[in-house]
C-alpha positions in Angstrom: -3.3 -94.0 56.6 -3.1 -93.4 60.1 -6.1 -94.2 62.3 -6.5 -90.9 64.0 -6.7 -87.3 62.2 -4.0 -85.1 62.0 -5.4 -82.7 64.3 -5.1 -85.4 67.0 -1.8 -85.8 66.7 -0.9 -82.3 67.0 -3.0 -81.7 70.1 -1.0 -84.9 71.8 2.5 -83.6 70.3 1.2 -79.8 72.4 0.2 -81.8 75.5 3.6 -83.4 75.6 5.6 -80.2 74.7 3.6 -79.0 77.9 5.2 -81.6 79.8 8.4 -81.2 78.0 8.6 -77.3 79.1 7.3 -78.4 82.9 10.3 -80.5 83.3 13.1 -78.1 81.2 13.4 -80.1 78.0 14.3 -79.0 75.0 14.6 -82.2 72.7 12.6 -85.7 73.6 13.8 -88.4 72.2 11.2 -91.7 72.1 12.2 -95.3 71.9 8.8 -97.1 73.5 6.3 -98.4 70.6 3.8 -97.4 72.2 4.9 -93.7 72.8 6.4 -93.8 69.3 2.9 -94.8 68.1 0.9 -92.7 70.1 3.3 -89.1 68.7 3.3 -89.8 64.8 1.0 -93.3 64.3 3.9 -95.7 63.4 2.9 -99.1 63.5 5.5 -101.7 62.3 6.7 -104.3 64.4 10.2 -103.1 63.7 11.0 -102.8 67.1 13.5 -105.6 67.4 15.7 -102.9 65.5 16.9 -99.3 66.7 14.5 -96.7 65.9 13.6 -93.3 67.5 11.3 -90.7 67.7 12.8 -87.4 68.1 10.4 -83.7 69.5 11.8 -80.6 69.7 10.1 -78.1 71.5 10.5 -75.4 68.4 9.4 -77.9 65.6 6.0 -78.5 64.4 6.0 -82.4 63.6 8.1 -84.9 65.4 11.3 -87.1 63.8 10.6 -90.1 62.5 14.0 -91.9 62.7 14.9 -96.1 61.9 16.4 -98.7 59.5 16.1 -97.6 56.3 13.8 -99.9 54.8 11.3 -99.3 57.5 10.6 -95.5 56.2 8.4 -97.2 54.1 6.5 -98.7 57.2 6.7 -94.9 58.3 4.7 -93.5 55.1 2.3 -95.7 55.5 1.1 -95.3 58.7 2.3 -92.0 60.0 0.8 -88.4 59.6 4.3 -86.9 59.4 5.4 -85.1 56.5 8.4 -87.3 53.9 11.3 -84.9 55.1 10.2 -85.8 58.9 11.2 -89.8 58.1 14.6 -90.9 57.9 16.5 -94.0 57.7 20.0 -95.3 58.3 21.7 -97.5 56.3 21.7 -101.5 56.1 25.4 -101.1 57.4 24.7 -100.4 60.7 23.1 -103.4 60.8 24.4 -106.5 63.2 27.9 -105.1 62.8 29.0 -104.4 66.6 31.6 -101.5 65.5 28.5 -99.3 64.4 25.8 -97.9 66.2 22.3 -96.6 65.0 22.1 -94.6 68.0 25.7 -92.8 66.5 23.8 -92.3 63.0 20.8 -90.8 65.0 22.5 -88.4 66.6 24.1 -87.5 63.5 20.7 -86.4 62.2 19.9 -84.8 65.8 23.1 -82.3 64.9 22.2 -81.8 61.3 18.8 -80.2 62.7 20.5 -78.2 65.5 18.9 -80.1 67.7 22.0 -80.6 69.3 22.7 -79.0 72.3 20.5 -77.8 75.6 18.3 -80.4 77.7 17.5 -83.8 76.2 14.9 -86.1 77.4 15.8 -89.6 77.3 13.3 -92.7 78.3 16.1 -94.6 80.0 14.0 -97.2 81.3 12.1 -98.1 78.1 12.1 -101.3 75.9 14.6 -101.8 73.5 16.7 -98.4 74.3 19.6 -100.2 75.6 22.7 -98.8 77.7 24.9 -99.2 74.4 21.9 -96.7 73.2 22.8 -94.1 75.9 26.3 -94.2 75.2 25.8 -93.7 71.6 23.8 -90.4 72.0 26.1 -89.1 74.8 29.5 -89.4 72.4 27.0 -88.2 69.4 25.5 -85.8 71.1 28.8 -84.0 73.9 27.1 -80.6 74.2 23.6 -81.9 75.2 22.6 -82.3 78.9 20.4 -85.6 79.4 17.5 -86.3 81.9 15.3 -89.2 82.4 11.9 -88.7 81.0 11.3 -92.7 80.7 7.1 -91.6 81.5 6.5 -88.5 80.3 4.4 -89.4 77.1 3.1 -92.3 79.0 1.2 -89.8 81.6 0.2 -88.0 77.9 -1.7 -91.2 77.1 -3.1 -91.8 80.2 -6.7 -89.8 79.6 -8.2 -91.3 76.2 -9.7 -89.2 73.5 -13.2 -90.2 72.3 -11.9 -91.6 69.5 -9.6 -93.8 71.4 -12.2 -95.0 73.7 -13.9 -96.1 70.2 -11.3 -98.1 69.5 -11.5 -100.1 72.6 -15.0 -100.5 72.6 -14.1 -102.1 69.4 -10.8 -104.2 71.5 -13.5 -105.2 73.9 -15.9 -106.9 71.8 -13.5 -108.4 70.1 -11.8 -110.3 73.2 -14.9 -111.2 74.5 -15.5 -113.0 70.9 -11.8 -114.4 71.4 -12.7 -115.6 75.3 -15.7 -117.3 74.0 -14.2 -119.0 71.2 -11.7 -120.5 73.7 -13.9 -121.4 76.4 -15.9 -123.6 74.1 -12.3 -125.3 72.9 -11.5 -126.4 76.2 -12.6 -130.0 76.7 -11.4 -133.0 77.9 -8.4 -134.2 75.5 -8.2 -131.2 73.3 -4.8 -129.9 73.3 -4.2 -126.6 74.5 -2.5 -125.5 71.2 -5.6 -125.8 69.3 -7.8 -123.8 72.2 -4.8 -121.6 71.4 -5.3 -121.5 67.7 -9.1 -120.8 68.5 -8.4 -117.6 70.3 -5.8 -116.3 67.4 -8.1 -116.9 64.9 -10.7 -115.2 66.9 -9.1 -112.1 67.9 -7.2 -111.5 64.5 -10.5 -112.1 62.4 -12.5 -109.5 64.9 -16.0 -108.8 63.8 -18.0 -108.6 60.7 -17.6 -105.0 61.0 -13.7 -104.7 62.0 -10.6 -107.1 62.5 -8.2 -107.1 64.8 -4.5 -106.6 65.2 -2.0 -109.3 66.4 -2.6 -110.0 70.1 0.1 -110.1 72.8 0.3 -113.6 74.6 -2.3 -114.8 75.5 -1.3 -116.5 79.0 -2.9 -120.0 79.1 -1.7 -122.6 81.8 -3.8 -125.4 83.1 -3.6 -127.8 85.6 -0.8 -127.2 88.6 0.6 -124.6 85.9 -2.3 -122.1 86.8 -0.3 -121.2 89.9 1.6 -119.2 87.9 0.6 -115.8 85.9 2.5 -115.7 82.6 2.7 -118.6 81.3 1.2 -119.8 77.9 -0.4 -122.9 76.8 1.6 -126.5 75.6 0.5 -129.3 73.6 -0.7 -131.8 76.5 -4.1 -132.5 76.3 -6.7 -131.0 78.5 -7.5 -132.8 81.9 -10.6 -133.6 83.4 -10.4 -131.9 87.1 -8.1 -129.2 85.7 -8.4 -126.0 85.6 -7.0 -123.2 83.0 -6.5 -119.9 82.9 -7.0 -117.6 80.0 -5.8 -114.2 80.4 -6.5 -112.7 76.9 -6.5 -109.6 75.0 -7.4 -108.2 71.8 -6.5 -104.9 69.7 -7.7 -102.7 67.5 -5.3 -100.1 65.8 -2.9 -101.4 68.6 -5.4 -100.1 71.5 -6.0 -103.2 73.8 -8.1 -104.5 75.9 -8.2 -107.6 78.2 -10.3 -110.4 79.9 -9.0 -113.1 82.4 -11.6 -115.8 82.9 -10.6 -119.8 84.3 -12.4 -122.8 82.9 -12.6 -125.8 85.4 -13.2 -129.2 83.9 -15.4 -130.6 86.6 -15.8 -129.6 90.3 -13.7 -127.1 91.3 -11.2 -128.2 94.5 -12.5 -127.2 97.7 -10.7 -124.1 98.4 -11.2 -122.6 95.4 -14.7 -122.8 95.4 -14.3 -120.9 98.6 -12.4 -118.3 96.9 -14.6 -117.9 93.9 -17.5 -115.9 95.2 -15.3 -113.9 97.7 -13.3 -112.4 94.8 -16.5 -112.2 92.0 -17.8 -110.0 94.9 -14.3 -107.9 96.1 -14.4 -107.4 92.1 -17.7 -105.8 91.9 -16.7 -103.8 94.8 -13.6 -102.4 93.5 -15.5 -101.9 89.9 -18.3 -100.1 91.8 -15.5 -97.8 93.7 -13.7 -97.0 90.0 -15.2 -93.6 89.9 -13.9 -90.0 89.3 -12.4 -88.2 91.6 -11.6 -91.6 93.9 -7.7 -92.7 94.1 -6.2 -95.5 92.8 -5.3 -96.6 96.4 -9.1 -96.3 97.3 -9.9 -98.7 94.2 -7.8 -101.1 95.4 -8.9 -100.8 99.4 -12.5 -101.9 98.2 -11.6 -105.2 96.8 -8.8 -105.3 100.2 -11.9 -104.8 102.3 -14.1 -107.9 101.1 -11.1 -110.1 100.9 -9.7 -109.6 104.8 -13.5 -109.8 105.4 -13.6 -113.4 104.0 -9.6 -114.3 105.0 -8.0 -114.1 101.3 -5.0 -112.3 100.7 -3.1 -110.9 97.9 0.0 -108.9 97.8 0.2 -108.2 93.8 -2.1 -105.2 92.7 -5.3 -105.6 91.3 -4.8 -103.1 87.7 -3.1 -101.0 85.7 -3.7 -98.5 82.9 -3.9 -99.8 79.8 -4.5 -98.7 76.4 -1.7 -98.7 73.1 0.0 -102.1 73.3 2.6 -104.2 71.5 3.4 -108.4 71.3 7.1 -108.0 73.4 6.6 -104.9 74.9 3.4 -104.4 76.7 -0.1 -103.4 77.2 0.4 -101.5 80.8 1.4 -98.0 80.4 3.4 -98.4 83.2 1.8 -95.5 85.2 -1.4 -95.7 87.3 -1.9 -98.8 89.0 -5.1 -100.0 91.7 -2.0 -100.8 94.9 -1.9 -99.3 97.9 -0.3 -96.1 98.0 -0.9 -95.1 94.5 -2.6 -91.7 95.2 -3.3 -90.8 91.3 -7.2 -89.6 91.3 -9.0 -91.1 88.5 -10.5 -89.1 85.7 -13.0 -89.5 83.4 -11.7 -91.4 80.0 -9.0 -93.0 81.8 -8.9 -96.8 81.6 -7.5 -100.0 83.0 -7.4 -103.5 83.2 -8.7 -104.6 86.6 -7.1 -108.3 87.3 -8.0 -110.5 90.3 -5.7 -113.1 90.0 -5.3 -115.9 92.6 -2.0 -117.7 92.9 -1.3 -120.4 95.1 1.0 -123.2 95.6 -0.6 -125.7 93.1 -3.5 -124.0 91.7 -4.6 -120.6 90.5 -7.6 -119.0 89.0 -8.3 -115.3 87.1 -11.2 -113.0 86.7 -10.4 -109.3 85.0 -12.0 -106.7 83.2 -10.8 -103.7 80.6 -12.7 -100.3 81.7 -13.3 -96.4 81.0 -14.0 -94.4 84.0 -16.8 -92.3 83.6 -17.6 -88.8 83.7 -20.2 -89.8 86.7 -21.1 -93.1 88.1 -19.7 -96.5 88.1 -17.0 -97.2 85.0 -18.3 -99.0 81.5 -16.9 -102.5 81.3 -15.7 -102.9 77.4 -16.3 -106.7 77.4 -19.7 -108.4 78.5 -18.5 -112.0 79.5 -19.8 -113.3 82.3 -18.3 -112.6 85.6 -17.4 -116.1 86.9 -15.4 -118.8 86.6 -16.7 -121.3 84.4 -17.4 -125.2 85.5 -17.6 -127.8 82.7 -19.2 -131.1 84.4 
């Protein structure tokens, strides 16, 4: 059962035909999760496989198309219709003379869909240039284009119904954050403060669970100077400090909280830092309004921060919203960095991330949030906005 009603997927399969017809396309074909997910519900981590979603401007449903015994995955949690889900065989399985993308665009022909422009995502996960090959030989009459974003700017304004969902995503990180800022302690080891936050974000609520998180990102000590990495099985330090950059989902739509846990008194300079950046957040939160660019976001929190001598050349959010363990949980479209003119609208969301990375040290504060129809954004998590010192 698909979490959203049929009607919801139709008017996001006529949103993208708009943008399909905008840009001369004729056939799209989908290999991103997320844009997979957000067209026809599919929700199987069958990703590590080839698998496709095909949308032809004359047809009413998309094509659902992947290894056979993942059409089952398909029926489960799609709203397409049985003849609309189609698998190829267990041959074409890790043997490097066939293709899926060849048996694919089999199917494509068998439909017509065949010939005129087709819209490729070139530069998505998991569609490989063996992929593009593939549907070039399969597919000689067809004229390709890139259209790597095109559902992702789709996705960018969230329906009501979506916007629940993260509500939901939010509560449930902030039960996951809390859970692992109580863990950390002098000689626990990281894996179990790790363990704490799975079984926290999986388990959700009384009221709803969660899905399976991405990451979570977890270094301590000198390791906190870098952004992605997770957690080992070293015990925690006192005089360390760890970052927790988290997330939670529900029905794959995520949201995510940074916080940093120190284990006595934080080192000079970053006690410096701390209140310059709790206070260029609040400023760039406050500025997250309708009808105000990206660019002009980010300028707020730039302002306070040359004010106070910090600097930080990474930008300070993204949009976020579907997301998937390997892939990700940015749609890879609007982002709070100078130069990005997109104006905000209401419903659009984003995780807002001040991280600080220096030679030997680092720390993270970050918020998930919906820009509002007027006034300042709603935050989806309520966890205090500081770092958090453990004496």
């Amino acid at each position: 059962m698909p979490p959203f009603d049929r009607s919801e997927y139709l008017d996001r399969i006529a949103a993208t035909k708009r943008r399909m017809e905008a840009a001369g396309i004729d056939l799209l074909l989908v290999s991103d999760p997320c844009n997979m997910n957000y067209l026809t519900g599919y929700d199987a981590t069958s990703y590590y496989v080839h698998q496709m979603v095909a949308l032809a401007l004359d047809a009413e449903e998309p094509l659902w198309m992947g290894r056979a015994m993942d059409v089952a995955c398909a029926r489960f949690t799609t709203f397409l219709k049985p003849e609309n889900m189609l698998g190829y065989p267990e041959s074409y399985i890790g043997v490097p003379e066939r293709h899926p993308m060849a048996y694919m665009a089999g199917l494509l022909a068998e439909r017509g869909w065949n010939r005129g422009r087709v819209g490729v995502e070139m530069d998505a996960h998991f569609f490989t240039a063996r992929c593009q090959q593939e549907l070039m030989q399969g597919l000689p009459n067809a004229q390709f284009s890139d259209a790597t974003l095109l559902v992702n700017w789709v996705r960018i304004v969230k329906s009501p119904q979506e916007i629940a969902y993260l509500r939901e995503a939010g509560q449930i990180v902030a039960n996951a954050m809390n859970a692992a800022v109580a863990m950390i302690e002098p000689g626990v080891r990281q894996c179990d403060a790790a363990a704490a936050f799975y079984q926290a974000a999986v388990s959700g609520t009384p009221a709803f669970g969660g899905d399976m998180p991405e990451g979570p990102w977890m270094p301590s000590g000198a390791r906190t100077a870098a952004p992605h990495l997770t957690w080992t099985d070293e015990p925690y330090r006192a005089g360390e400090a760890t970052n927790l950059e988290l997330n939670a989902s529900r029905h794959r739509y995520t949201a995510a909280l940074a916080r940093t846990v120190v284990l006595g008194e934080p080192p000079v300079e970053m006690a410096r830092m701390i209140p310059v950046v709790v206070e260029g957040m609040n400023a760039a939160l406050e500025r997250a309004r309708a009808g105000v660019t990206c660019e002009e976001v980010e300028a707020a929190w730039r302002t306070i921060a040359a004010a106070h001598g910090v600097e930080k050349a990474s930008r300070i959010g993204y949009s976020i919203g579907i997301g998937y363990p390997g892939p990700s949980w940015n749609e890879r479209t609007a982002s709070f960095q100078p130069g990005n003119t997109t104006i905000l609208e209401p419903n659009m969301t984003f995780h807002m991330i001040l991280g600080i990375w220096m030679a030997d040290w680092g720390f993270e504060i970050s918020e998930t949030l919906r820009v509002t129809n007027e006034g300042a954004p709603e935050v989806f998590s309520h966890v205090p906005r500081e770092v958090f010192v453990k004496i």
